[in-house]
Structures are given as C-alpha cells and as structure tokens.
C-alpha positions in Angstrom: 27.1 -48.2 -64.9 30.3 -48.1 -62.6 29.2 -45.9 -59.5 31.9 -44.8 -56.9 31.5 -43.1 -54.1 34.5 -41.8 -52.5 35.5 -40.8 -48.4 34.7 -37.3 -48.0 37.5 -35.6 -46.6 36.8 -32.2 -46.4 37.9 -31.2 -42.4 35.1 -32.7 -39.9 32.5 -34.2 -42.6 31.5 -37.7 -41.8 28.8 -38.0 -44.2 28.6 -39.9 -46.9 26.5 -39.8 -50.3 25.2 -43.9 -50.6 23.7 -45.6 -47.5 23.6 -49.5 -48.0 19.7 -49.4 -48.7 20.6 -47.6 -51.9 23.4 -49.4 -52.7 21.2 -52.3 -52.9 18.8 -50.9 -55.1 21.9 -49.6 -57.6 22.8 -53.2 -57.4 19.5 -54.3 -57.8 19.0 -52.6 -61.2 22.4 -54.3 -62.9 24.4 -51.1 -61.7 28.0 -52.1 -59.9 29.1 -50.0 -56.9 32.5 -49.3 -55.6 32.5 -47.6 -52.0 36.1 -46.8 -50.8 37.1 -48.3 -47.9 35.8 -46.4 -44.7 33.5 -43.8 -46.5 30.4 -44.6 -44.6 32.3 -45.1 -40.9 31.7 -41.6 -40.1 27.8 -41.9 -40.4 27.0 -45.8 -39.0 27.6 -47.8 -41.9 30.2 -50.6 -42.2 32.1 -51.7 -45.0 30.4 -54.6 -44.3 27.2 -53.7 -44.9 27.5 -52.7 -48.2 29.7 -56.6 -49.0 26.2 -57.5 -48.2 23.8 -56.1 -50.5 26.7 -56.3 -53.4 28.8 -53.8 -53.3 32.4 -53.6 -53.4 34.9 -52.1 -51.4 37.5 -50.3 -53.3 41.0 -49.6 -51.0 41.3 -46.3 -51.6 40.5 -42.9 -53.2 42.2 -43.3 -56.6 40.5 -47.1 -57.2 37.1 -45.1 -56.5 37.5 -42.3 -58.8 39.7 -44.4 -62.2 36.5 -47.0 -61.6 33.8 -44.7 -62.1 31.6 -43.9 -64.4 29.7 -42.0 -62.0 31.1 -40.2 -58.6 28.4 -39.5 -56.1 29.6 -37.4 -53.1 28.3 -35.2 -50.5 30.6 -32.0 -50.7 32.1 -30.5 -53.7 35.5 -32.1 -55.0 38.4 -30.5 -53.1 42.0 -29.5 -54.4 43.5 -33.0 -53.8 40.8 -35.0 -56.1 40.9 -32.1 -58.6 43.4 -34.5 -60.1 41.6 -37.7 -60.0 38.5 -36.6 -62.3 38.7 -37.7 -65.3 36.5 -36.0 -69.1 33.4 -37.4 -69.6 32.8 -38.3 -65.5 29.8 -37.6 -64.1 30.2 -36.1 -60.9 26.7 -35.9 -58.7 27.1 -33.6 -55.7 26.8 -30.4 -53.8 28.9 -27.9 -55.3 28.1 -24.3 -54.8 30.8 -23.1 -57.7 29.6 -19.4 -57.7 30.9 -19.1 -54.2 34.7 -20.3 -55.6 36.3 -19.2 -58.9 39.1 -21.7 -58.1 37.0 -24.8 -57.7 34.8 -24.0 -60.7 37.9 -23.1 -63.5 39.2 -27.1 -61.8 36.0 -28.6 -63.1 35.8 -26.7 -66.3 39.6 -28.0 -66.5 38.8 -31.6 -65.9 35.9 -31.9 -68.4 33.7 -33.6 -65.6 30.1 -33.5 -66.1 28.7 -31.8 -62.9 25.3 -31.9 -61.8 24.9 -30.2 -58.5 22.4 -31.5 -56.2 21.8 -27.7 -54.9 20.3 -26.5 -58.3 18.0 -29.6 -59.5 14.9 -27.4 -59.0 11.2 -28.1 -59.5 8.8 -27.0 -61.6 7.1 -25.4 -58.6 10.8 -23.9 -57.7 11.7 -26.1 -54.5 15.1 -27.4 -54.8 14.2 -30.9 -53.5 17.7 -32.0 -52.8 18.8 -29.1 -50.8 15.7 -29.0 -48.8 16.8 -31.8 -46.6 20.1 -30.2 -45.8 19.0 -26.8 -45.4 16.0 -28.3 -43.0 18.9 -29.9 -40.8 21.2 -26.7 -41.4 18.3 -24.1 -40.2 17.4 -26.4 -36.9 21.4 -26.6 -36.2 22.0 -22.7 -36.5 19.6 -21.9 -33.3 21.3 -24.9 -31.6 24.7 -23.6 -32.3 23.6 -19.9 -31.7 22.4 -21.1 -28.6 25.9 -22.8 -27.6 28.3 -19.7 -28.5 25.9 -17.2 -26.9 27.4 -18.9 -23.5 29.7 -16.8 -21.7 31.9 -20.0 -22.1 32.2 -19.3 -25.6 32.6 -15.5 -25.5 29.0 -14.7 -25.9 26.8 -12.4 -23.9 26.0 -14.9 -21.2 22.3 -15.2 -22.6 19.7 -17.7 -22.6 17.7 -18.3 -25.8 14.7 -18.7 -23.9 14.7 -16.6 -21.0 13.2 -18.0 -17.4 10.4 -16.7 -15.8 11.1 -12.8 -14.4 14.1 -12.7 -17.4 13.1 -12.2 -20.7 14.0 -14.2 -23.2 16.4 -13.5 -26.4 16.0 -11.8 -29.7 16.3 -13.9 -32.5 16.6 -12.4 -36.1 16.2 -14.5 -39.1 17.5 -13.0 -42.7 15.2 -15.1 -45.1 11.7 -17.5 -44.7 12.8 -20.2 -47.0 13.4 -23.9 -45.6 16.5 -22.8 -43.8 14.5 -19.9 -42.1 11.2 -21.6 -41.3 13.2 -24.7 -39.7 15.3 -21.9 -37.2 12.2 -20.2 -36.8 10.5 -23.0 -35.4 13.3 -24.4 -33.0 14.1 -20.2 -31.8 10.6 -20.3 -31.1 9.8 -23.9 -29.7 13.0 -22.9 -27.1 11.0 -19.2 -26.1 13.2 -16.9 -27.8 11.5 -13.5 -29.2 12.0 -14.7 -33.2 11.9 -12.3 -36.0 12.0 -13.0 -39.7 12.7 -10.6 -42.3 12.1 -11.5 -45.9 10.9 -9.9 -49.4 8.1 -12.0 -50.5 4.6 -10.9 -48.9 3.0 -14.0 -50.2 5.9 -16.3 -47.9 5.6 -13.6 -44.8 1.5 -14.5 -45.0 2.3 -18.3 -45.1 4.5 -18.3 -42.4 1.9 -16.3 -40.0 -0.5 -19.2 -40.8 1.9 -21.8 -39.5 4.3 -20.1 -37.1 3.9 -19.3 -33.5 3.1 -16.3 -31.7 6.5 -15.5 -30.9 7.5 -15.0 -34.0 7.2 -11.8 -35.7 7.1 -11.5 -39.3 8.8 -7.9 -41.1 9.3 -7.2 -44.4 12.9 -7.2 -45.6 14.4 -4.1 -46.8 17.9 -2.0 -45.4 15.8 0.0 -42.8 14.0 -3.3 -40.9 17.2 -5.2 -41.0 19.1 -2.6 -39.6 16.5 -2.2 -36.8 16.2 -5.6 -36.3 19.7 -6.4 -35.8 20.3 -3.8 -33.2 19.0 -5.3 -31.0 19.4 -9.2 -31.9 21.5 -11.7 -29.8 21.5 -14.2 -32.7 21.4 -13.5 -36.3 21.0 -16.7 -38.5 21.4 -15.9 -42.3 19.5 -18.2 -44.2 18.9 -16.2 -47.7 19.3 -18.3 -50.6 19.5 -17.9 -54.7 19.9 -20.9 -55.9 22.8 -21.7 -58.0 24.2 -17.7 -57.5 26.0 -15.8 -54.9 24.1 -14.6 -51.5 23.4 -10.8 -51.2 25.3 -9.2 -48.5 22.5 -7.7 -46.1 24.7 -7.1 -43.3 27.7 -5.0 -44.1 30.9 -4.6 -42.1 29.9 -1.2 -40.8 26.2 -2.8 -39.0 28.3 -4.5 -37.1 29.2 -1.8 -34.7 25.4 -1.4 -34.2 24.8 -5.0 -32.8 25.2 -5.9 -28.8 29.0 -6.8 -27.9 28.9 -11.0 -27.5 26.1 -11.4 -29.7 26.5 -14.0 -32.3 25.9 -14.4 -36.4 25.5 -18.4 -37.6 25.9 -17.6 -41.5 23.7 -20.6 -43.2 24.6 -19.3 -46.5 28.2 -19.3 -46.3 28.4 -21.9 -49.0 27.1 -19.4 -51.2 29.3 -16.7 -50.2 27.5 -15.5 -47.6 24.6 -13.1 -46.3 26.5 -11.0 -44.0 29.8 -9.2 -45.8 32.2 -10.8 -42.8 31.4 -14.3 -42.7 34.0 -16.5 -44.1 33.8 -20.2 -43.7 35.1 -22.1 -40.9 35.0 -26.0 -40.0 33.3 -28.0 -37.1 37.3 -28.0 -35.6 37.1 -23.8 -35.5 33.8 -22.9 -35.9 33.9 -19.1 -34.9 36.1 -16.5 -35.1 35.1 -12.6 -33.6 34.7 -9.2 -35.3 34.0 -6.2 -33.9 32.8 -8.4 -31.0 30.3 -10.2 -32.5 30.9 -14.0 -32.8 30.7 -15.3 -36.0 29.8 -19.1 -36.8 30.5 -19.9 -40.8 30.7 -23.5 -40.7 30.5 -24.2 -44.5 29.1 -28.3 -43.5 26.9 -27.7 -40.4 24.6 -30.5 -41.4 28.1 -32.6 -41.0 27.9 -32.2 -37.2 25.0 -34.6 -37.2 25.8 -37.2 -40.1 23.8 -39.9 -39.1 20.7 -37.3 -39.6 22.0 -35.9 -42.0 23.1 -38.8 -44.0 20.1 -40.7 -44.0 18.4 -37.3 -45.1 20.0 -36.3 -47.8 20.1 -40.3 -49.4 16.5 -40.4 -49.0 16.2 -37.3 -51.5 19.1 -38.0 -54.0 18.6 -41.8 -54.8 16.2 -41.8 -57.3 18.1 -39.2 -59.3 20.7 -41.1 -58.5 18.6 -44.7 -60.1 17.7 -42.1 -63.5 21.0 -41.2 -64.0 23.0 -44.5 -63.8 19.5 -45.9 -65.7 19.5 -43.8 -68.8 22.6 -42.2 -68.4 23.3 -38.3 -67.7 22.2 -36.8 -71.6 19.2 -39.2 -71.2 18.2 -38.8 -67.3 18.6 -34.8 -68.3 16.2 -34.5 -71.8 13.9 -36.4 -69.8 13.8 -34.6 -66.6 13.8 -31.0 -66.5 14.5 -30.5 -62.6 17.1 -33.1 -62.9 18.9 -30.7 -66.6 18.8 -27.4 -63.9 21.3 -29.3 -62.1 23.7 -29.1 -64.5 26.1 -26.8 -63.9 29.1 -27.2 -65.9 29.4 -30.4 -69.0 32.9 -30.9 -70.4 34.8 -27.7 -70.4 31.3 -26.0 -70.8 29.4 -23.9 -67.9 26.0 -24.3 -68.1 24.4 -22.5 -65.2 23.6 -18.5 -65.5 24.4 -17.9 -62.1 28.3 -19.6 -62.2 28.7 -17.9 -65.5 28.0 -14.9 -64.1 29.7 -14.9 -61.2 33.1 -15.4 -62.8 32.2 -13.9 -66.0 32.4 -16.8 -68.0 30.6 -18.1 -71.2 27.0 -19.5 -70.7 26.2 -22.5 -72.6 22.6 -23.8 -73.3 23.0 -27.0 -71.1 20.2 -28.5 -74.0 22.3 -28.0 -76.6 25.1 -30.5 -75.2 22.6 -33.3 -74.8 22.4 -34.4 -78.1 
C-alpha cells in the first residue's frame, strides 16, 4: 500500500502522524511511504531520517495526497485539502466531525473513507488512541490555567499553589476521564485545592483510591457545578462522549457567578465544547474574555508540545496503522471491532450514530459496507 503522510498545516500544529521508527516498520512490511517534504520538522525529525529507513520524500502536499492509498495525519483535513481527497482514500486521523457540519458534508462529498482515531474504542470502552492525547491535553490545561491566571495575562493575580500563610487556588474539574485524572494530578501535585465533578459513582470511587488528599471528589449534577464554580479560579472542561457533541454544563448566564480574572481551559472544545462560550482558538491567540472570565479554547493544545506529543500519539496509532495498510481498510475493519468503531463516514456514507445525529443525517450500518 501507498501511505502518505502530509504537513499539517492547521495554525501552530507541529506534529506529525509517522515518526521514522514507524516508517521503517511500514517499509519493513512491503508498504511504500511518501512523507512531504518538511512534515516532521516541527516535531525533531528530518527529512533525512526517514531517506534512511526507506521512505520517500514527496515535494509537496498534492504529490502526498494523488500518491496515496492511505493518508495518515494528525488533525482533521482542513478546507484547502478538502480538494485533494480523492473516492475510495482512506484517510486515518482525528476528526471530531460532530463538532463541524461543514467539515463532515466535505468528507461525505469526497467519498474518502474515514476512520477517526478519536472513536476506535475497546471492548472495555477506552478509546486507546485518544487516551495519549487527552493524557498530554489534561496535564497542559493546569499548566496553561496556571499561566493565564497571571496578572500578566489578565487573570486574578493567583498562584495555583498558594505559599505558606496564602492559600492556595480552587481548581474545578468537569469530568474524571483521562483528560480529568491527568489535570487532577498535576492541580494537585502543584498544591492547588482540586475538585472533580462527574456522574459515574463507580469512577468518583476509583479516583479516591488513587488521587491525593487534595482532591475532592462531588458528584456532577447542575446544583454542585454551580457551587463549585463559584468559587473556582480555574475550570478545566474535560467531559467527553466519544464520537458526539460535549454537553454544555456551564451556560452563559454561570458566568456572572464566577470570580472576575478567573480562567476556563475548554479540553473539549474539539467536540464543541463543555462550557456554552468556549469557541476554539490557536496556540497564536489562545484566549479571548467574557464576562471577565478568560477563556482558553485551544482546539490542538497537545500541539504546544509536539515532540511529546508526537511520539505519543505514534506509539498508539502504528499498529492500526500496520492492520490497515496489511489487510486493507474492509479487512483490517471485519477483523477488528475497535478498529470498525472508528469508522465514521465510507464513501458518501456516514457510519457513526453520533455524526449522524448531530447533523441529522442518514446512519449507515458501517458492517454492511465491508463486503
């Protein structure tokens, strides 16, 4: 199989979807694979080091995608490669298509195959290759709080940990899942006051196993949100269902309840977002303010730290990656059932219940188009 991966070029990303070490193992298997010039710069890896273990360097964008048989990225496709997919392409990515009616009627357009890395799910439900992402993504949202709580920044002059004779700040966390457990533990390993909010009862009791004393644990309905945000100086949203638009838990109208300068990171922005007035921003202009709370919507925060990121990421998606160019997409899929709950939309056809319903479109049975 032809594989291509293209040079991200949404604003300020710098990671890229095939490190050398997985080039080589594509290579390795009989596969041939086309990196465009450049595409791993951002993140540490030359051109060079992908000559080396038998790649080839394609000069530009449009080389990458006519090549391919398969496209792996690291964000979704944006308007100026809408034009450069091609029926029948398999496109392996992160996509988040309920959040975006345009971007998913481009795909249905092109006739792409899309398999989103964000909705290959277990049998156990973990989403193994959003886990590493949302691990960096929940670590990054304290560390950014943090930053635009400075007065510098227009926050409220706080710091997240207090110093002896000062107490420290009030973290709140909307959701315990990988994003929440990961801002949990760097909020509490600085000495903020941490509280997490969330609906299970079985997660709240596995988190007071493994989470510090400074983090309290609440059970998440309108009346302990509202309470807990009150008094917060940094919200991080981190509620997540996969493959379907985030629930707005804070609405326009809490906002006037929270302290002037305190500060909102968004985590699930890509999905639309937990809080009602988060909109995404890049790593260029990260926040913008309303009703004087600072809000950070950064729709690539793991993109701020590619190298990490990068090397994360890779380590989770190559051996889909090895089925799919191995037995190719209808095979790879029949055989593996995480890997056929990443399909979202096949040719013209959407294929994932949340997309479908988000844009009220016609659900296909993703088995039925495997032959």
């Amino acid at each position: 199989m032809q594989i291509g991966v293209p040079k991200e070029i949404k604003t300020n990303e710098n990671r890229v979807a095939l490190v050398p070490a997985g080039a080589e193992a594509l290579v390795a298997a009989g596969h041939q694979v086309l990196v465009e010039k450049g595409a791993g710069e951002g993140s540490g890896f030359e051109d060079a080091q992908y000559v080396a273990v038998g790649a080839k360097i394609a000069a530009d964008a449009d080389v990458t995608w006519a090549a391919a048989d398969m496209i792996m990225k690291v964000k979704e496709p944006i308007a100026p490669e809408w034009k450069r997919m091609k029926r029948g392409q398999l496109v392996f990515t992160y996509f988040h298509f309920a959040a975006d009616e345009a971007l998913t009627r481009a795909h249905i357009d092109s006739g792409a195959v899309c398999v989103a890395y964000e909705t290959v799910e277990l049998p156990n439900r973990d989403l193994p290759l959003l886990i590493p992402m949302s691990e960096v993504a929940g670590r990054m949202a304290v560390q950014e709080g943090a930053k635009y709580l400075e007065k510098l920044y227009g926050g409220r002059g706080v710091l997240l940990g207090g110093v002896p004779g000062v107490p420290p700040a009030k973290v709140v966390i909307l959701g315990g899942g990988i994003v929440g457990i990961n801002a949990a533990k760097m909020a509490a390993g600085m000495g903020a006051r941490v509280v997490v909010l969330d609906l299970s009862l079985e997660r709240l009791r596995y988190l007071s196993d493994v989470m510090p004393a400074n983090v309290q644990l609440i059970h998440s309905n309108r009346h302990n949100i509202l309470d807990a945000i009150e008094t917060a100086d940094l919200v991080v949203g981190g509620v997540l269902i996969p493959g379907a638009k985030a629930p707005k838990l804070v609405r326009r109208e809490d906002l006037k309840r929270m302290k002037p300068g305190s500060v909102i990171v968004d985590v699930a922005v890509d999905q639309g977002g937990c809080v009602e007035t988060i909109k995404p921003t890049t790593h260029e202009n990260p926040t913008y303010v309303v009703d004087g709370v600072i809000h950070y919507g950064v729709a690539n925060m793991p993109g701020g730290v590619p190298r990490t990121s990068t090397l994360a990421l890779t380590n989770a998606t190559l051996p889909y990656a090895m089925q799919l160019a191995g037995k190719g997409w209808k095979r790879a899929l029949r055989e593996n059932e995480a890997l056929l709950k990443g399909l979202n939309i096949s040719e013209g056809k959407v294929t994932y219940p949340g997309v479908a319903e988000a844009f009220g479109l016609e659900l296909h049975d993703p088995s039925k188009l495997l032959g």
